[in-house]
Residue frames as qw, qx, qy, qz and C-alpha x, y, z in Angstrom:
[[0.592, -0.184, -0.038, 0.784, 1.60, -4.23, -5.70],
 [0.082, -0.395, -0.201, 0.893, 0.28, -0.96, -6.98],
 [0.264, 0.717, 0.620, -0.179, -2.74, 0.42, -7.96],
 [0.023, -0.962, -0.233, -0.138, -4.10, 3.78, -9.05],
 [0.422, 0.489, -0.375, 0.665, -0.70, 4.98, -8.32],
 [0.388, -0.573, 0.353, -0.630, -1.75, 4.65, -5.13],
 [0.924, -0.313, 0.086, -0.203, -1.00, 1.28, -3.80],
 [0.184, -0.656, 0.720, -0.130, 1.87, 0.42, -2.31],
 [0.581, 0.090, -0.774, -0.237, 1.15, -3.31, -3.45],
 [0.070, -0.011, 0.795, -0.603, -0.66, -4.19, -0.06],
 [0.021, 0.605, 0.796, 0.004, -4.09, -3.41, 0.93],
 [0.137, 0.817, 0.323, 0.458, -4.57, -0.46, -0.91],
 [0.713, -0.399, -0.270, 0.509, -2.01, 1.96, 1.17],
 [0.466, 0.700, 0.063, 0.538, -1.63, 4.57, -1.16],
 [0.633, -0.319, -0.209, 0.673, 1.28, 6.30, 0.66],
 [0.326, 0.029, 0.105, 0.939, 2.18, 9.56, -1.59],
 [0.485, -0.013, 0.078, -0.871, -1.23, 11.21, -2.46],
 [0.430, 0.247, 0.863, -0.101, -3.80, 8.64, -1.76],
 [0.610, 0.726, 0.051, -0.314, -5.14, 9.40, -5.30],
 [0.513, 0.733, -0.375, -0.243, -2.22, 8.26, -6.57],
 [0.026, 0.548, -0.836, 0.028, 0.35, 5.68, -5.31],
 [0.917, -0.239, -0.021, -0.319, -1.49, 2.22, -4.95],
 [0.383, -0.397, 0.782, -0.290, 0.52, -0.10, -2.04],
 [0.736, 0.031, -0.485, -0.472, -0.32, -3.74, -3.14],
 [0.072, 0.097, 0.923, -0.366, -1.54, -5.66, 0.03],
 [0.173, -0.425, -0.876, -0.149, -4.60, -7.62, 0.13],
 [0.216, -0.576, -0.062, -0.786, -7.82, -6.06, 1.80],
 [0.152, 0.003, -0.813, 0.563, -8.56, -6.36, 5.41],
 [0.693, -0.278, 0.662, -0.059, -10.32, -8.37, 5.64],
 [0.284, 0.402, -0.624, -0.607, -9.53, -10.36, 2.85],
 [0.785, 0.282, 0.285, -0.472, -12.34, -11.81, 1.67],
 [0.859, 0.452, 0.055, -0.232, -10.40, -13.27, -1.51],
 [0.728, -0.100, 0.361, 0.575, -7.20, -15.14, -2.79],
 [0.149, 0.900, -0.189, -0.363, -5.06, -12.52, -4.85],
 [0.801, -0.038, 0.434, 0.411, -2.75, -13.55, -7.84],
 [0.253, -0.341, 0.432, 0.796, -0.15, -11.65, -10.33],
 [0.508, 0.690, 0.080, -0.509, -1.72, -9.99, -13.28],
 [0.587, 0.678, -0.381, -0.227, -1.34, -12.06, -16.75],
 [0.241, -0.482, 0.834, -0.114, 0.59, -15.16, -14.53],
 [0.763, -0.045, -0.628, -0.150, 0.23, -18.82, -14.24],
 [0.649, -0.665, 0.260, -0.262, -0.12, -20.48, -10.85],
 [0.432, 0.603, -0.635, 0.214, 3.45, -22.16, -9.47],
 [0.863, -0.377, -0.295, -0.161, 4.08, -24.72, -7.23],
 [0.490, -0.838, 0.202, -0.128, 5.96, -24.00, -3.61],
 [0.853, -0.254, 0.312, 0.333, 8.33, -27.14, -3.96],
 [0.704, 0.495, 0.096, 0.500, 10.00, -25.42, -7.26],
 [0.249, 0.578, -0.030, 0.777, 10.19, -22.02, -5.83],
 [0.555, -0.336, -0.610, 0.455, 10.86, -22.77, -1.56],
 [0.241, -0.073, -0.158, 0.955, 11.92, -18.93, -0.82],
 [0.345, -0.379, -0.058, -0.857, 8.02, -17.03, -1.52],
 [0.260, -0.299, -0.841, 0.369, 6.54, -17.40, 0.97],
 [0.185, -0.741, -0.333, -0.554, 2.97, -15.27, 2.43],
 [0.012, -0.083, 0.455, -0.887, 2.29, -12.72, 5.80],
 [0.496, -0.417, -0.721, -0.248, -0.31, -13.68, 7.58],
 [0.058, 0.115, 0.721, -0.680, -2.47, -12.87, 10.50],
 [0.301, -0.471, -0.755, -0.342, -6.08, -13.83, 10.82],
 [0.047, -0.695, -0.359, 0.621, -6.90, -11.12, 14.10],
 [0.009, 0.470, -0.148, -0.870, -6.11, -8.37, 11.37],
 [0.324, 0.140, -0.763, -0.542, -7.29, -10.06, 7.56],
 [0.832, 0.080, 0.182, -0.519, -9.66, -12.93, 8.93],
 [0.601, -0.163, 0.771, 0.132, -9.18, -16.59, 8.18],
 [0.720, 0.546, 0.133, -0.406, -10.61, -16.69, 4.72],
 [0.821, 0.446, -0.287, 0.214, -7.41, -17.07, 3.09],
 [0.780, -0.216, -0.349, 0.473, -5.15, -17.88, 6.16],
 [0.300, -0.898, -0.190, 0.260, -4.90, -14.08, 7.02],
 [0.644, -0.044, 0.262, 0.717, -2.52, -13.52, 4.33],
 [0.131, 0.863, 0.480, -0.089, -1.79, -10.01, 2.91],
 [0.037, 0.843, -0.477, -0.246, 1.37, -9.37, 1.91],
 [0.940, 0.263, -0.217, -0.035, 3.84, -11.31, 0.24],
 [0.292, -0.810, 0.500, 0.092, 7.83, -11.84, 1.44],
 [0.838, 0.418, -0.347, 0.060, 11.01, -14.03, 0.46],
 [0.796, -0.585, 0.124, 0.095, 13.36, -15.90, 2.55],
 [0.758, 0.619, -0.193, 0.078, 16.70, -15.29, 2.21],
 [0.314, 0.400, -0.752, 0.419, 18.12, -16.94, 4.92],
 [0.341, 0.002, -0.888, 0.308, 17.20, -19.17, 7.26],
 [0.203, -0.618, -0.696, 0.303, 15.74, -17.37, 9.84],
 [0.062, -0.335, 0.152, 0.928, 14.97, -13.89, 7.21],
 [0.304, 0.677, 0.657, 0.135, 12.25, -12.81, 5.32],
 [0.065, -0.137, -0.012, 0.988, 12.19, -9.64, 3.41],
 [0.050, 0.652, 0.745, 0.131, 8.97, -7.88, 2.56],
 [0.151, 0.572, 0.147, 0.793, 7.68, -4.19, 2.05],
 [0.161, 0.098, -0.321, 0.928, 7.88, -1.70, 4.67],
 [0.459, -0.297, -0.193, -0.814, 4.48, -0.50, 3.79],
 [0.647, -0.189, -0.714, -0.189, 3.01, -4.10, 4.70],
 [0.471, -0.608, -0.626, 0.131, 3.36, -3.35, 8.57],
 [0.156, 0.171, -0.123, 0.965, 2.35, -0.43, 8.94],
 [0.211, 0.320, 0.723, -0.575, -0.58, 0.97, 11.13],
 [0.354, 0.397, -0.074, -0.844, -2.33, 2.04, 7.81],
 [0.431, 0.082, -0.884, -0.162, -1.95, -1.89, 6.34],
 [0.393, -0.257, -0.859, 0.203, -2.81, -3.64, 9.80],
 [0.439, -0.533, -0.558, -0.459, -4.84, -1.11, 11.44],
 [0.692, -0.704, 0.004, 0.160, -2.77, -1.06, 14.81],
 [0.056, 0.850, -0.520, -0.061, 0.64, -1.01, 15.29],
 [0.663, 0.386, -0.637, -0.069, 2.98, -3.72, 14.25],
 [0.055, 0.139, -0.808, 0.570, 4.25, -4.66, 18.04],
 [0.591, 0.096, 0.560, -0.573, 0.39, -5.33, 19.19],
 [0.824, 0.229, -0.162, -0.493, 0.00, -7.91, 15.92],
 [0.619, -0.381, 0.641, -0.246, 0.31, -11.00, 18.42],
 [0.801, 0.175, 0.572, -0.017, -0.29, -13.46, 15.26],
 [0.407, 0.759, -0.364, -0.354, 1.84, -11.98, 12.86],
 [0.605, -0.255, 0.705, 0.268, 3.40, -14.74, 10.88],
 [0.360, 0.477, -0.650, -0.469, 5.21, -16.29, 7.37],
 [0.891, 0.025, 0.420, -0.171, 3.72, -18.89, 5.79],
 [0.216, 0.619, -0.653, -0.380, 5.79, -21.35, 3.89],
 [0.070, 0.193, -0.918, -0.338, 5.48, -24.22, 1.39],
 [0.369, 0.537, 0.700, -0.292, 1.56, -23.48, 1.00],
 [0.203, -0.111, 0.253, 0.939, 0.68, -22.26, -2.11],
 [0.258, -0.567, -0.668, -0.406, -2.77, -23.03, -1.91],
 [0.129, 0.269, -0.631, 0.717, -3.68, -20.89, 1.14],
 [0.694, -0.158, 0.121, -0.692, -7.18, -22.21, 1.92],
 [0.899, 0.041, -0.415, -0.130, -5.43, -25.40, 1.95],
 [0.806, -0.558, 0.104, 0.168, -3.20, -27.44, 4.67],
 [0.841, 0.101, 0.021, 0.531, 0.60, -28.26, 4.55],
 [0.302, 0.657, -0.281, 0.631, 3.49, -25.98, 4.98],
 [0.470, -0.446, -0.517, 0.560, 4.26, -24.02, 8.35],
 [0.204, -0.888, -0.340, -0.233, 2.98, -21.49, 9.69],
 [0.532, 0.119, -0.310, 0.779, 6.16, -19.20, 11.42],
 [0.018, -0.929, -0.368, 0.018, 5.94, -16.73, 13.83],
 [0.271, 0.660, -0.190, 0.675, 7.91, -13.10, 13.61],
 [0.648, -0.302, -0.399, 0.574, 10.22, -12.86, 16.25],
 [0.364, -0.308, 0.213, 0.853, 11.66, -9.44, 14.99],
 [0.382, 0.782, 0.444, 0.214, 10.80, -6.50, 12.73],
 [0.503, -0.482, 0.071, 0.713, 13.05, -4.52, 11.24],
 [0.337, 0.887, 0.262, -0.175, 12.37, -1.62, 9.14],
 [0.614, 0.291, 0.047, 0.732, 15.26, -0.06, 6.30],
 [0.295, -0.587, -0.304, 0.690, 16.58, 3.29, 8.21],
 [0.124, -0.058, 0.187, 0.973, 15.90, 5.31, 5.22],
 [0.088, 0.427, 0.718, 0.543, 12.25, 4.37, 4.58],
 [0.197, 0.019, 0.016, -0.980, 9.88, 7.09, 3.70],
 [0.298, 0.437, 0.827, -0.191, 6.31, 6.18, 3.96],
 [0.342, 0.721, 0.073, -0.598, 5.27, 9.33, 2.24],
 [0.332, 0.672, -0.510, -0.422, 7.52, 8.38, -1.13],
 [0.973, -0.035, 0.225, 0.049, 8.06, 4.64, -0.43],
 [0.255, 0.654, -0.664, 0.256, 11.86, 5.49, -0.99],
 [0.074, 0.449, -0.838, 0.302, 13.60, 2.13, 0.78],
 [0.710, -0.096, -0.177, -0.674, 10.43, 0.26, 0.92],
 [0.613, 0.212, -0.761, 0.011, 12.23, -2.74, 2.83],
 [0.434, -0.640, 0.398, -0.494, 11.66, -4.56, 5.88],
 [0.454, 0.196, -0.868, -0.036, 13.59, -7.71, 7.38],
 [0.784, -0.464, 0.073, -0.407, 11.43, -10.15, 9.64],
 [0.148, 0.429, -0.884, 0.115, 13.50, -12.76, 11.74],
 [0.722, -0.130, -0.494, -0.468, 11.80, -15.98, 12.51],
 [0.524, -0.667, 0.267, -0.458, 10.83, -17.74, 14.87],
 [0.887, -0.141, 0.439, 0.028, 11.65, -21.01, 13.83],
 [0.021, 0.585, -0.610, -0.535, 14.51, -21.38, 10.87],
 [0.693, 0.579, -0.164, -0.397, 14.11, -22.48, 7.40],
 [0.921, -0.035, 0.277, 0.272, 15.89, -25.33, 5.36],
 [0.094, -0.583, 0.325, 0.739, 19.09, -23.06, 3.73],
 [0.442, 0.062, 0.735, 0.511, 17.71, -24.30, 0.95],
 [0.229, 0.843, 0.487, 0.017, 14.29, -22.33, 0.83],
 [0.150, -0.851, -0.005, 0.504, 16.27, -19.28, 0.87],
 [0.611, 0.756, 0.163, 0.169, 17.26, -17.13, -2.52],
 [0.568, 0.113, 0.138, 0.804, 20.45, -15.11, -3.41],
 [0.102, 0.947, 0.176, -0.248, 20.20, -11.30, -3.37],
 [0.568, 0.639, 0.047, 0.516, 21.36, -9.37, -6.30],
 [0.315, -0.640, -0.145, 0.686, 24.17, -6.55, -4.64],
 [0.034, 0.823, -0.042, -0.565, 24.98, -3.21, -6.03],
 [0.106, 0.632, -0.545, -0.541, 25.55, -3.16, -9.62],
 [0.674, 0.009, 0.735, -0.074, 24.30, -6.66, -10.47],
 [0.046, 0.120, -0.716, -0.686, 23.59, -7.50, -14.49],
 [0.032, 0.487, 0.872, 0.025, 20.21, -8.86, -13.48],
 [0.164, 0.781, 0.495, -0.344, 19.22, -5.04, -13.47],
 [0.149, -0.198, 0.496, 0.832, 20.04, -4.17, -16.46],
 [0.316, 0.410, 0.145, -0.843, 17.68, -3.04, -18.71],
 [0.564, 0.449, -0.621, -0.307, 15.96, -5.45, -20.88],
 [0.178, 0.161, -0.959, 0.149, 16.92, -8.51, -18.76],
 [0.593, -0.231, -0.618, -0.463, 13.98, -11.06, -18.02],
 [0.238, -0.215, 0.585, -0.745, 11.97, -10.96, -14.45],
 [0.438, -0.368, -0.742, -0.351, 9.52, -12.95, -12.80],
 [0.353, -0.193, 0.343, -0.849, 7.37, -11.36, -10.06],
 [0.328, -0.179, -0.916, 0.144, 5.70, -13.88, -7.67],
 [0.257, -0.016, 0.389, -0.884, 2.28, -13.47, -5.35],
 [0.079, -0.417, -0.896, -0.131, -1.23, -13.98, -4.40],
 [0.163, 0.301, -0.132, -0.930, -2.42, -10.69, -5.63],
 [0.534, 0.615, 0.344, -0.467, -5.62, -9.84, -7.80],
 [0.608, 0.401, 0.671, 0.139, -5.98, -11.41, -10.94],
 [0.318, 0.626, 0.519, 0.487, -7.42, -8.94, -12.93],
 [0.038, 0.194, -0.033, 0.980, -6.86, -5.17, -11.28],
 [0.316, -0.391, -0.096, -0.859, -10.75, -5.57, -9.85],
 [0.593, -0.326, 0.487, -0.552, -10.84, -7.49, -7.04],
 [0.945, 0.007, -0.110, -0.308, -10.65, -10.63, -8.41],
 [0.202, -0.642, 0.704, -0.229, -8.33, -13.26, -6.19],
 [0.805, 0.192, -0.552, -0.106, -7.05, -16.93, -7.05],
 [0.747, -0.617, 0.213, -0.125, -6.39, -19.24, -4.16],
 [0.950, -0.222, 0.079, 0.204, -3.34, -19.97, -5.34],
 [0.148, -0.713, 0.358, 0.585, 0.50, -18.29, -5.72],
 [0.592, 0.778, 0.190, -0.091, 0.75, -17.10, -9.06],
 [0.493, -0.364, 0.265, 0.744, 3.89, -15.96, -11.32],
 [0.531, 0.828, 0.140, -0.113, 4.40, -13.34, -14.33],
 [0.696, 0.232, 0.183, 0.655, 6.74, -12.79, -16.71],
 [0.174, 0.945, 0.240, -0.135, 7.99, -9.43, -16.87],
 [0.716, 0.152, -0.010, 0.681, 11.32, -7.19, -17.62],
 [0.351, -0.585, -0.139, 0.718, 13.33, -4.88, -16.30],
 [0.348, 0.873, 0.319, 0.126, 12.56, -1.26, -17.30],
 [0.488, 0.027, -0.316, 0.813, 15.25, 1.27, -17.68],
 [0.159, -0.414, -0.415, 0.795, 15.09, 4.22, -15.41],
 [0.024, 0.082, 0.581, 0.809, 14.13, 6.54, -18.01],
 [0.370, -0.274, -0.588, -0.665, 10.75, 5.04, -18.66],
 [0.432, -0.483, -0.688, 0.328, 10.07, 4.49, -14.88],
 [0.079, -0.429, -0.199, 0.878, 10.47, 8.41, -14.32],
 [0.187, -0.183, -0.640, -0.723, 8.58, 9.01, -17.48],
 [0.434, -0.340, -0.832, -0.055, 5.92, 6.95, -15.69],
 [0.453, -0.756, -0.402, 0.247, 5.71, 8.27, -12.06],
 [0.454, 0.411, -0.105, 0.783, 7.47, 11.87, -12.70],
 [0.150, -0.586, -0.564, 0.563, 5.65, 12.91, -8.90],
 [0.081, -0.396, -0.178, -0.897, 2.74, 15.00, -8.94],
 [0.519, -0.118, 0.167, -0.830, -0.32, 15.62, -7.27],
 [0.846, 0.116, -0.373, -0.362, -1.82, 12.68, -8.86],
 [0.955, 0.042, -0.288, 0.058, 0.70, 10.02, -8.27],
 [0.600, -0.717, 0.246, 0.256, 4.26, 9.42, -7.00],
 [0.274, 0.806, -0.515, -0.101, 8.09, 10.15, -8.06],
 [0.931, -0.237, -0.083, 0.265, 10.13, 7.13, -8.69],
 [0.089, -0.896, 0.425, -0.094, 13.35, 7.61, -7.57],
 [0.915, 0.201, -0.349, 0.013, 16.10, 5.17, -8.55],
 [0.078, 0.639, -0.660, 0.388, 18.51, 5.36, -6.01],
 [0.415, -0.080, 0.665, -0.616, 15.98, 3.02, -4.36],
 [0.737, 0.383, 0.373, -0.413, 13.59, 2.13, -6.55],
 [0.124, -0.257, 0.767, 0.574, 13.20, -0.04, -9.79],
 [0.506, 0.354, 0.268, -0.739, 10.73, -0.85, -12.05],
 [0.245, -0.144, 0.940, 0.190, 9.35, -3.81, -14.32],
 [0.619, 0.307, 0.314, -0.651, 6.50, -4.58, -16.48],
 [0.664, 0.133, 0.706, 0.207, 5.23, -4.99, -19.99],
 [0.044, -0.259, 0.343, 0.902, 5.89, -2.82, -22.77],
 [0.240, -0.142, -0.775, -0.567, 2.57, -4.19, -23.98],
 [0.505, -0.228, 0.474, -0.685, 0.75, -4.68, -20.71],
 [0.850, -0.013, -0.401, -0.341, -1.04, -7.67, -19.29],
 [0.627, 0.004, -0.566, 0.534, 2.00, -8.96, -17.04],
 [0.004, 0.593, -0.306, 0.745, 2.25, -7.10, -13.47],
 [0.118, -0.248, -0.865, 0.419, 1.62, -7.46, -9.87],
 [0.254, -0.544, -0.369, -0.709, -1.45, -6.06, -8.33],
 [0.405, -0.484, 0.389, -0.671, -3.15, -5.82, -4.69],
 [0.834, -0.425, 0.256, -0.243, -2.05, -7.93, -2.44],
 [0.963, 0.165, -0.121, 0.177, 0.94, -8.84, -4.00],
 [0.004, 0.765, -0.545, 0.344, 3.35, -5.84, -1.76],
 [0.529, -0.610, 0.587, -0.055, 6.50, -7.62, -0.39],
 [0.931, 0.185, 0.314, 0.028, 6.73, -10.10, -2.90],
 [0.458, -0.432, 0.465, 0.623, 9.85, -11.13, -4.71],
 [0.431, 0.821, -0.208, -0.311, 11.16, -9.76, -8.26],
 [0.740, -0.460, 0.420, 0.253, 13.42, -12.50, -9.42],
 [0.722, 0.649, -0.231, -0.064, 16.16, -12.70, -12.52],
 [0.309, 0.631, -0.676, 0.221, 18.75, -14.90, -12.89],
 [0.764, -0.214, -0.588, 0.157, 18.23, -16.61, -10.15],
 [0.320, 0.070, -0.426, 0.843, 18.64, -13.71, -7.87],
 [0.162, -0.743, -0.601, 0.247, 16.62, -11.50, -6.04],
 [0.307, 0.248, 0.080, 0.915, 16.65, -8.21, -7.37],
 [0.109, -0.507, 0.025, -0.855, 13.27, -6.73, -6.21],
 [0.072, -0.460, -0.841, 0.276, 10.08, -6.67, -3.72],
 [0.001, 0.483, 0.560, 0.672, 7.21, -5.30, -4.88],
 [0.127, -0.276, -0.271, 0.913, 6.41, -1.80, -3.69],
 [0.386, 0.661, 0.293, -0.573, 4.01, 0.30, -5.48],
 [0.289, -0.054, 0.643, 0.707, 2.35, 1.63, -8.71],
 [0.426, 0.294, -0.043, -0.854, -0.44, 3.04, -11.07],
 [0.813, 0.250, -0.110, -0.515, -3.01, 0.41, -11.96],
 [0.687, -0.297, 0.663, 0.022, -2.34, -3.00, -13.07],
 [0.711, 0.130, 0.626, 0.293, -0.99, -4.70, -15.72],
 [0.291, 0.912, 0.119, -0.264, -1.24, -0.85, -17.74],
 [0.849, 0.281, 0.043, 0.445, 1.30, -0.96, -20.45],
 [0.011, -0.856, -0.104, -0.506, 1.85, 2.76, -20.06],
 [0.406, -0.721, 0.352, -0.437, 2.68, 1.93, -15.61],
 [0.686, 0.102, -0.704, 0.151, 5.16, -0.51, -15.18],
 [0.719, -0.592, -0.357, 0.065, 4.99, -2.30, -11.72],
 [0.029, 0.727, -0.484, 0.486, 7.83, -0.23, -8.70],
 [0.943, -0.169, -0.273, 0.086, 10.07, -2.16, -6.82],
 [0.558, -0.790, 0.251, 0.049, 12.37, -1.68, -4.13],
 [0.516, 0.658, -0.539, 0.104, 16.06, -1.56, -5.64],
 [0.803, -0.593, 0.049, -0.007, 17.12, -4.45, -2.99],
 [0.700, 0.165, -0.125, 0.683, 21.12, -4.40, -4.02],
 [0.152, 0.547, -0.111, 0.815, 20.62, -0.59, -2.58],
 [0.328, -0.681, 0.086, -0.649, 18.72, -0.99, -0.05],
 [0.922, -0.323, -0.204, -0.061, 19.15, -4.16, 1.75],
 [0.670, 0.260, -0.313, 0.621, 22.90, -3.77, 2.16],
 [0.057, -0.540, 0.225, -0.809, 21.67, -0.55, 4.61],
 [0.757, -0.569, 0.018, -0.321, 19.21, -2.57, 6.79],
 [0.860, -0.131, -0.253, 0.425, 22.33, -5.85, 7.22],
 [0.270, 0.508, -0.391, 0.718, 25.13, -2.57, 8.26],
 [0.308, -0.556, 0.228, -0.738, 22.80, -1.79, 11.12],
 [0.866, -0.301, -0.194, -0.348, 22.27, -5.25, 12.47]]
C-alpha cells in the first residue's frame, strides 16, 4: 500500500511527487507473492470477502496475475483503489485489459481452487484525484455473483470503528518486508486507527511526499512500527468491528513507526460512487 510516500499501495504508482507518495500494487510483472508487513498468513474460508485483481496479459502468470487487492461487498461488487486501474498501474488503459478479473477463495495464489471472475464494469469515485489520491475508490461489478455471504458490511459516515484508538486489521498479498520480498500467500496485520492529527503530522504535503486529507482519507498503523501494508497490497480491505472501514491507498515506507499506512475514508467516499449509480 505505500511506499516512499510514493506508492499508492499498487505497483509502485507514486501519484503526488513520485519521490514521495508510494501506491501499493504489486510489480508488473510480478515476479513474487506480496504479504502485509509484521502479519500472519489467513485462510479464505474465515475471511470470504478479500479477495485479489488479477490479469496475467499485464502482471504475468507467476502469481495468477494478481496486483492489487479488493473486497466484496455485495454479491456482484468489489471495491478496490482507484489507483489500481490506472494506465500508470496496468500500462494501457483499463477498457483494453481483456483479462481483468477478481479472484476469490484462493489464498494461495500459485495454487488451484477458488474462481476466477471476470469485471463486467468499472467504476471510478467522481471525486478521485490521481495527483492527491483524494477518493481513492473504485467499484468493479462482476461477472458472475458471489455467495451474500462472502460479502462484508461497510462502515457509513460517522461509524465508532473510526475512532481513534479502535483495533484494525489490514488484509493482502503485499511485500513482506518493505524490499521486495513476497509470500504466496494472503496475509493479515494488526493495526489501529490513527487520529487525524498524527496522519497530517505524517504526510503534511510537500515536495517530498503527499497531504493527507481527511475528508477522504484515514490512516492506521503502529505507534511502534512493524505492522502495515506494503506493495502490492493497494485496494485491500481495512477491517474493525466487523466492518469495512478502509482500502488501502497510499504511504511513506513500510511498517515505519513514524508513517502510518493511508486509507481511503470508505463511509465518505463510497456513499458518493452508490448516489451516482
Amino acid at each position: 500500500m505505500r511506499r516512499p510516500i510514493t506508492r499508492p499501495l499498487t505497483t509502485a504508482l507514486a501519484l503526488a511527487s513520485a519521490a514521495a507518495l508510494t501506491p501499493l500494487v504489486s510489480p508488473a510483472p510480478a515476479a513474487a507473492d506480496s504479504v502485509i508487513i509484521g502479519g500472519a498468513a489467513v485462510r479464505s474460508s474465515e475471511i470470504p470477502w478479500v479477495v485479489a485483481l488479477s490479469s496475467r496479459d499485464r502482471f504475468g502468470g507467476t502469481r495468477a496475475g494478481q496486483f492489487c487487492g479488493g473486497v466484496v461487498v455485495a454479491p456482484t461488487k468489489v471495491l478496490t483503489a482507484a489507483h489500481c486501474l490506472s494506465r500508470e498501474v496496468l500500462g494501457t488503459p483499463v477498457s483494453e485489459v481483456r483479462d481483468l478479473r477478481v479472484i476469490a477463495g484462493r489464498e494461495d495464489l500459485r495454487g488451484p481452487g477458488g474462481q476466477e471472475i471476470p469485471v463486467r464494469r468499472v467504476q471510478l469515485a467522481p471525486g478521485y484525484d490521481p495527483v492527491t489520491s483524494s477518493a481513492d475508490l473504485a467499484v468493479l461489478t462482476l461477472g458472475v455473483a458471489l455467495p451474500a455471504q462472502h460479502a462484508i458490511a461497510t462502515a457509513r459516515r460517522g461509524d465508532e470503528a473510526y475512532r481513534p484508538g479502535t483495533a484494525a486489521t489490514v488484509y493482502g498479498w503485499g511485500d513482506t518486508t518493505g524490499a521486495g520480498t513476497y509470500a504466496r500467500t494472503l496475509h493479515a496485520a494488526q493495526v489501529q486507527v490513527q487520529p487525524d492529527s498524527v496522519c497530517a503530522q505524517a504526510y503534511p504535503g510537500s515536495v517530498m511526499g503527499g497531504r493527507y486529507m481527511p475528508a477522504t482519507m484515514m490512516c492506521a498503523g503502529d505507534a511502534r512500527g512493524g505492522h502495515d501494508a506494503c506493495q502490492g497490497d493497494s485496494g485491500g480491505p481495512l477491517v474493525a468491528q466487523g466492518r469495512l472501514i478502509g482500502i488501502v491507498s497510499w504511504g511513506s515506507g513500510c511498517g515505519r513507526a513514524d508513517s502510518p499506512g493511508v486509507y481511503t475514508r470508505v463511509g465518505e467516499v463510497l456513499p458518493t460512487v452508490t448516489d451516482k449509480q
